[in-house]
mmCIF file of the C-alpha atoms, coordinates in Angstrom:
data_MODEL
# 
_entry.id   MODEL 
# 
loop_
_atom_site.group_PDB 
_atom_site.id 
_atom_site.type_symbol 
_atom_site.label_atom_id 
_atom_site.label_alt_id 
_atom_site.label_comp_id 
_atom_site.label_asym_id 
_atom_site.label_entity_id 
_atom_site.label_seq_id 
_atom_site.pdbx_PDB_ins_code 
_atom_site.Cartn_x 
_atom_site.Cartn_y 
_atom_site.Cartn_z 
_atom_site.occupancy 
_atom_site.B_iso_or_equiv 
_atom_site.pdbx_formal_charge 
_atom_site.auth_seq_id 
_atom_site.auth_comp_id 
_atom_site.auth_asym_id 
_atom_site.auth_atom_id 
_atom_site.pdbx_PDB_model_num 
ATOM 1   C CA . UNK A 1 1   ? -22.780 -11.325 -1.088  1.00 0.00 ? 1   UNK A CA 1 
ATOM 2   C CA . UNK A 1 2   ? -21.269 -12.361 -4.420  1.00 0.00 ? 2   UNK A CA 1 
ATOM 3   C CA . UNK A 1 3   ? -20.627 -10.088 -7.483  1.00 0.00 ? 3   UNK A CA 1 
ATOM 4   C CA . UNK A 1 4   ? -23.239 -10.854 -10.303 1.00 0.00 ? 4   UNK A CA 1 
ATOM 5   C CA . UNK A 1 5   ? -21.463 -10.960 -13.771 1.00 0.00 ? 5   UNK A CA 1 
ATOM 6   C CA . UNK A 1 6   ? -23.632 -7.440  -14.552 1.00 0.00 ? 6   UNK A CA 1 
ATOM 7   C CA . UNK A 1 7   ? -22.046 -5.977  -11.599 1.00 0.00 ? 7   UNK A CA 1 
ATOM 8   C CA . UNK A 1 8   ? -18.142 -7.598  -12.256 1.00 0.00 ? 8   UNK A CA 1 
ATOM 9   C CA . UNK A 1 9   ? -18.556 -5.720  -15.844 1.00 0.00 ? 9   UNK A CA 1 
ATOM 10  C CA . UNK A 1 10  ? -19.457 -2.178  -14.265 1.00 0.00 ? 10  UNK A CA 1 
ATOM 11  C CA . UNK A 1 11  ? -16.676 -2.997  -11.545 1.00 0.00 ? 11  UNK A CA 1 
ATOM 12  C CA . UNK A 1 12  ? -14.288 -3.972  -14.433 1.00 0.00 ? 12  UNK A CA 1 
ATOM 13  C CA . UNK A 1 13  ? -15.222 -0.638  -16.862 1.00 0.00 ? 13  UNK A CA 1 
ATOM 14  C CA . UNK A 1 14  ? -14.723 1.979   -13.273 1.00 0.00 ? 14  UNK A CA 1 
ATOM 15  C CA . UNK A 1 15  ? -11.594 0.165   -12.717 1.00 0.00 ? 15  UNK A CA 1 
ATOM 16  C CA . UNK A 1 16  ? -10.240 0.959   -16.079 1.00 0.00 ? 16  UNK A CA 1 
ATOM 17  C CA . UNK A 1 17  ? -9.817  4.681   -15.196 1.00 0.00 ? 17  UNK A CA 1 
ATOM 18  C CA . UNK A 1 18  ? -7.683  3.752   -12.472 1.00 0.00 ? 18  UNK A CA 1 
ATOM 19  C CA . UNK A 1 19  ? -4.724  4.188   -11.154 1.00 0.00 ? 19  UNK A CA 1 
ATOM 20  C CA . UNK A 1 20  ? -2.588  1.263   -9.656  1.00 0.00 ? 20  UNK A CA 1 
ATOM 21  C CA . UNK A 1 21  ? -1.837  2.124   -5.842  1.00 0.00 ? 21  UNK A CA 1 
ATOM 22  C CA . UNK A 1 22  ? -0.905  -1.673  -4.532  1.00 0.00 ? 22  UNK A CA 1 
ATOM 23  C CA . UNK A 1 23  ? 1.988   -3.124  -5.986  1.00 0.00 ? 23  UNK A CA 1 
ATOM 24  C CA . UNK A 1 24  ? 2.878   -6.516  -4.033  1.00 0.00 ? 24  UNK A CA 1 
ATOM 25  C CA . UNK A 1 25  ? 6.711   -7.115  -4.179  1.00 0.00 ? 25  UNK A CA 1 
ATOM 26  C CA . UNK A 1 26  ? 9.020   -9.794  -3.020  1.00 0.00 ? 26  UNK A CA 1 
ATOM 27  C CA . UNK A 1 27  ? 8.242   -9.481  0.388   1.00 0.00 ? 27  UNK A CA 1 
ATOM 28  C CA . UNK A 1 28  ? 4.914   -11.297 -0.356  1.00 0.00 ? 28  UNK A CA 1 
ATOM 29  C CA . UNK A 1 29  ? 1.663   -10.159 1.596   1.00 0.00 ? 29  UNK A CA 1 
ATOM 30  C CA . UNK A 1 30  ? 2.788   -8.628  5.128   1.00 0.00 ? 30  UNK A CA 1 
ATOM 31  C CA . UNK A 1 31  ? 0.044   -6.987  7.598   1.00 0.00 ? 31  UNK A CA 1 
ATOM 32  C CA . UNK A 1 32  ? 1.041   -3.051  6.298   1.00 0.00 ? 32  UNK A CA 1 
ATOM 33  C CA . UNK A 1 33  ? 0.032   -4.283  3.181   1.00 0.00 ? 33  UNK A CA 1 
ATOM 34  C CA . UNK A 1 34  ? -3.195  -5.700  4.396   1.00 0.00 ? 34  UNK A CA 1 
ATOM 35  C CA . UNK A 1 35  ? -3.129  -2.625  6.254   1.00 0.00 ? 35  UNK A CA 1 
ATOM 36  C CA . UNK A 1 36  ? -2.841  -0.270  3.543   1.00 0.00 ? 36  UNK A CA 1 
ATOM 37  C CA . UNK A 1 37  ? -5.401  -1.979  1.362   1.00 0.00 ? 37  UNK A CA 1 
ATOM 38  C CA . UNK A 1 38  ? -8.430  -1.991  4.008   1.00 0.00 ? 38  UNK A CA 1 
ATOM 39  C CA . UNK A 1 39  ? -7.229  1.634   3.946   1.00 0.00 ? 39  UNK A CA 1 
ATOM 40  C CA . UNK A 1 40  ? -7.601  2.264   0.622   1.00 0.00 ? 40  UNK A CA 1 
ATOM 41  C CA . UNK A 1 41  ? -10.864 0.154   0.363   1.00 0.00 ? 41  UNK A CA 1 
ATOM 42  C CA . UNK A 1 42  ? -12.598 2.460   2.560   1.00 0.00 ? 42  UNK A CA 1 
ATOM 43  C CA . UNK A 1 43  ? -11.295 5.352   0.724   1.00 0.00 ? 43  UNK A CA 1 
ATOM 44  C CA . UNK A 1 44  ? -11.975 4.222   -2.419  1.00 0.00 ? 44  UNK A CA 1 
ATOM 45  C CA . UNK A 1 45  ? -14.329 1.174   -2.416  1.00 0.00 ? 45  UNK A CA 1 
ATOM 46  C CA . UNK A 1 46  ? -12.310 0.007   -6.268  1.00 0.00 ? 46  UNK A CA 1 
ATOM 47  C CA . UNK A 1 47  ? -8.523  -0.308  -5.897  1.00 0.00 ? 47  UNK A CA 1 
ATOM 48  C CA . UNK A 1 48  ? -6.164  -1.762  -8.343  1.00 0.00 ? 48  UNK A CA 1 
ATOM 49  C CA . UNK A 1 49  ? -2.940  -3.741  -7.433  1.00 0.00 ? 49  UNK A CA 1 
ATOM 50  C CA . UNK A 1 50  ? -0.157  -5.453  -8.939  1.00 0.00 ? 50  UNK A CA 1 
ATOM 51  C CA . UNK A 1 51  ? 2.084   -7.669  -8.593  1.00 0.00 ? 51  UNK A CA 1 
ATOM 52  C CA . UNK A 1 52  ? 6.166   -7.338  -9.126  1.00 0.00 ? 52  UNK A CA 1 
ATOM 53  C CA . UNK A 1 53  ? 8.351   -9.938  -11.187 1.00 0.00 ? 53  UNK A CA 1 
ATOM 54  C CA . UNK A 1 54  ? 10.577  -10.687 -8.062  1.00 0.00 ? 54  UNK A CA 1 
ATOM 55  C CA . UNK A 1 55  ? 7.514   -11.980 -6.278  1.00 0.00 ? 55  UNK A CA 1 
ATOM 56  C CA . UNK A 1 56  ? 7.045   -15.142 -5.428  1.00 0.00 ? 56  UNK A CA 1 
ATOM 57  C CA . UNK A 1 57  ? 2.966   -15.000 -5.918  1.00 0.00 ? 57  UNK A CA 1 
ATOM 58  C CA . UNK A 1 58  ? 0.992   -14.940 -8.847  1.00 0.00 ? 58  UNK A CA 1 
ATOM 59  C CA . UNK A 1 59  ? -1.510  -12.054 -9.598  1.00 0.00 ? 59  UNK A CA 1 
ATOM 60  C CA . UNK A 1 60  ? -4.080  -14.896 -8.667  1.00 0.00 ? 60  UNK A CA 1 
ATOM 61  C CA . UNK A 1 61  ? -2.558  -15.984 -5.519  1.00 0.00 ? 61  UNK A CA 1 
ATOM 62  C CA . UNK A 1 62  ? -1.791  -12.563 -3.943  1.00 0.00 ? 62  UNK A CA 1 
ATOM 63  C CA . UNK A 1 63  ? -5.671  -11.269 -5.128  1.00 0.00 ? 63  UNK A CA 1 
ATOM 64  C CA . UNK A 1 64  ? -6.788  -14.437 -3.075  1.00 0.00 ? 64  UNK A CA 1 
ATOM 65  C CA . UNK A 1 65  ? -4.924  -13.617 -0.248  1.00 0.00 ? 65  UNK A CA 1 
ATOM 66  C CA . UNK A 1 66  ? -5.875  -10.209 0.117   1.00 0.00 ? 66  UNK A CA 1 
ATOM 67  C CA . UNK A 1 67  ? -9.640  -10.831 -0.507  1.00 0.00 ? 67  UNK A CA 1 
ATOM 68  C CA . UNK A 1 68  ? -9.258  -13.351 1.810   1.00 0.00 ? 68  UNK A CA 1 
ATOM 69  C CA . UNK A 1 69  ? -7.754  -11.079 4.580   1.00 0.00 ? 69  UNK A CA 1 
ATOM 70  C CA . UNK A 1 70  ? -9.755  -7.705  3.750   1.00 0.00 ? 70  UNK A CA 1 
ATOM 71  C CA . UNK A 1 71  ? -13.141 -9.456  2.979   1.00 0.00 ? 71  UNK A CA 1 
ATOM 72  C CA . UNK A 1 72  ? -13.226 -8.087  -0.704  1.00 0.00 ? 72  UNK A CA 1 
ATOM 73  C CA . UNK A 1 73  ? -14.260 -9.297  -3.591  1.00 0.00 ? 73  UNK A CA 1 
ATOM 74  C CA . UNK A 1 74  ? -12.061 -10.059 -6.423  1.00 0.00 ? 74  UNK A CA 1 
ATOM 75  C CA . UNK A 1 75  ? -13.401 -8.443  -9.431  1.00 0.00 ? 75  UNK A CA 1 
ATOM 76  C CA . UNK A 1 76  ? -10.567 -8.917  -12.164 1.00 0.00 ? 76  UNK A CA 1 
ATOM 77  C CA . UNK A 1 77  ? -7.287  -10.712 -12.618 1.00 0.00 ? 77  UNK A CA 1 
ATOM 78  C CA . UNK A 1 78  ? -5.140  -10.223 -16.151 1.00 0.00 ? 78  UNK A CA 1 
ATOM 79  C CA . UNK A 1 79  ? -1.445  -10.624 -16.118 1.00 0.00 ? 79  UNK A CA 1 
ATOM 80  C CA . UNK A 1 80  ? 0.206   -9.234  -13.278 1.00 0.00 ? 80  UNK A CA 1 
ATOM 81  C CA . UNK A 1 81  ? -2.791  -7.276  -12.004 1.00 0.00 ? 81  UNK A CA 1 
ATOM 82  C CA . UNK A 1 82  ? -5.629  -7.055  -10.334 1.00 0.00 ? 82  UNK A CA 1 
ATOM 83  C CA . UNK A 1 83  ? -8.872  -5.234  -8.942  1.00 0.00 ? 83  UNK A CA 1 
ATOM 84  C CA . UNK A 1 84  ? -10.446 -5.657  -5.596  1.00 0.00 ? 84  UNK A CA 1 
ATOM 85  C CA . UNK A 1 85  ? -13.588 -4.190  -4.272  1.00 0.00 ? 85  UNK A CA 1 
ATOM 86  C CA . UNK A 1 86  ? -15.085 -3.770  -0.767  1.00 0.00 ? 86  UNK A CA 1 
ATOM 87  C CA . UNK A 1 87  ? -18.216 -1.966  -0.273  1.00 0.00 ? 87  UNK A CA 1 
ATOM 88  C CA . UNK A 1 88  ? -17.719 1.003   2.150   1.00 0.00 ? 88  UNK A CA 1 
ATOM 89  C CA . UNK A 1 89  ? -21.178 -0.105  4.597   1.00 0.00 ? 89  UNK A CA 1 
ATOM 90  C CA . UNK A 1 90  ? -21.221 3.771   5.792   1.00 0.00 ? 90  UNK A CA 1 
ATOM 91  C CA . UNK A 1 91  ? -20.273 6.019   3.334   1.00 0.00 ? 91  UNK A CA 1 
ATOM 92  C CA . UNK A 1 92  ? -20.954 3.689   -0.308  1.00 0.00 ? 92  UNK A CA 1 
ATOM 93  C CA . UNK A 1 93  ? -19.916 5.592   -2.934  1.00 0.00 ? 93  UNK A CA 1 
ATOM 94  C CA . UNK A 1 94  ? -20.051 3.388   -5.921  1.00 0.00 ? 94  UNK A CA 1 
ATOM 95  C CA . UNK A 1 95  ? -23.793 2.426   -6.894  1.00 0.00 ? 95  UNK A CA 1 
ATOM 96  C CA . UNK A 1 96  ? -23.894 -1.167  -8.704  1.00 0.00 ? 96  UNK A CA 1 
ATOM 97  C CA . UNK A 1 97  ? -26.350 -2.351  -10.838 1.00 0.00 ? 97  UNK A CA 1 
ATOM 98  C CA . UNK A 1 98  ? -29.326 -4.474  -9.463  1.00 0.00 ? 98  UNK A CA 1 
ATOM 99  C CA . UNK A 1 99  ? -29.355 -8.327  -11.790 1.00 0.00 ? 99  UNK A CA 1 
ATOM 100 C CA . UNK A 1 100 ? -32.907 -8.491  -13.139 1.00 0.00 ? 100 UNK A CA 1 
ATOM 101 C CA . UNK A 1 101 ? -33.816 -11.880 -13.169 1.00 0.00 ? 101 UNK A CA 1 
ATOM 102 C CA . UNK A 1 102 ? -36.004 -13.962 -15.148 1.00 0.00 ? 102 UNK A CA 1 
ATOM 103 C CA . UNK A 1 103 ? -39.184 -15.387 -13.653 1.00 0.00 ? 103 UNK A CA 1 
# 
């Protein structure tokens, strides 16, 4: 299920406080990295990454590949990094916003 724009915001505001634990370098997106970020998705649920100057991807590029191979959803790109989220199905621990809508 997609992020709502509601639910990107609260994403974007937890992500603020932290830290930067994936840092993609010039060996590009191998499986322990995939590895280590489905790890740290079901730890955390909100990870942020980024990516090194001698890399050959862009912060765009390497966000879409690891969404791509971790089933996460992209939540924010700016400059060189970027935040990915996965919701943990057993143990959630971040509660997002329902989007009222209009009727």
């Amino acid at each position: 299920m997609p992020l709502t724009s509601k639910q990107r915001s609260q994403l974007r505001a937890l992500a603020a406080a932290e830290d930067t634990i994936v840092q993609v370098g010039k060996s590009g997106i191998t499986d322990n990295l995939i590895a280590s970020v489905n790890a740290a998705l079901k730890a955390r649920e909100l990870i942020k990454g980024r990516v090194l100057e001698n890399s050959m991807l862009s912060a765009r590029e390497a966000c879409d590949a690891l969404c791509e191979a971790c089933r996460a959803e992209a939540v924010q790109v700016i400059g060189t990094r970027f935040v990915l989220y996965k919701r943990n199905e057993k143990d959630p621990r971040i509660v997002l916003v329902k989007d009222r809508k209009k009727a």
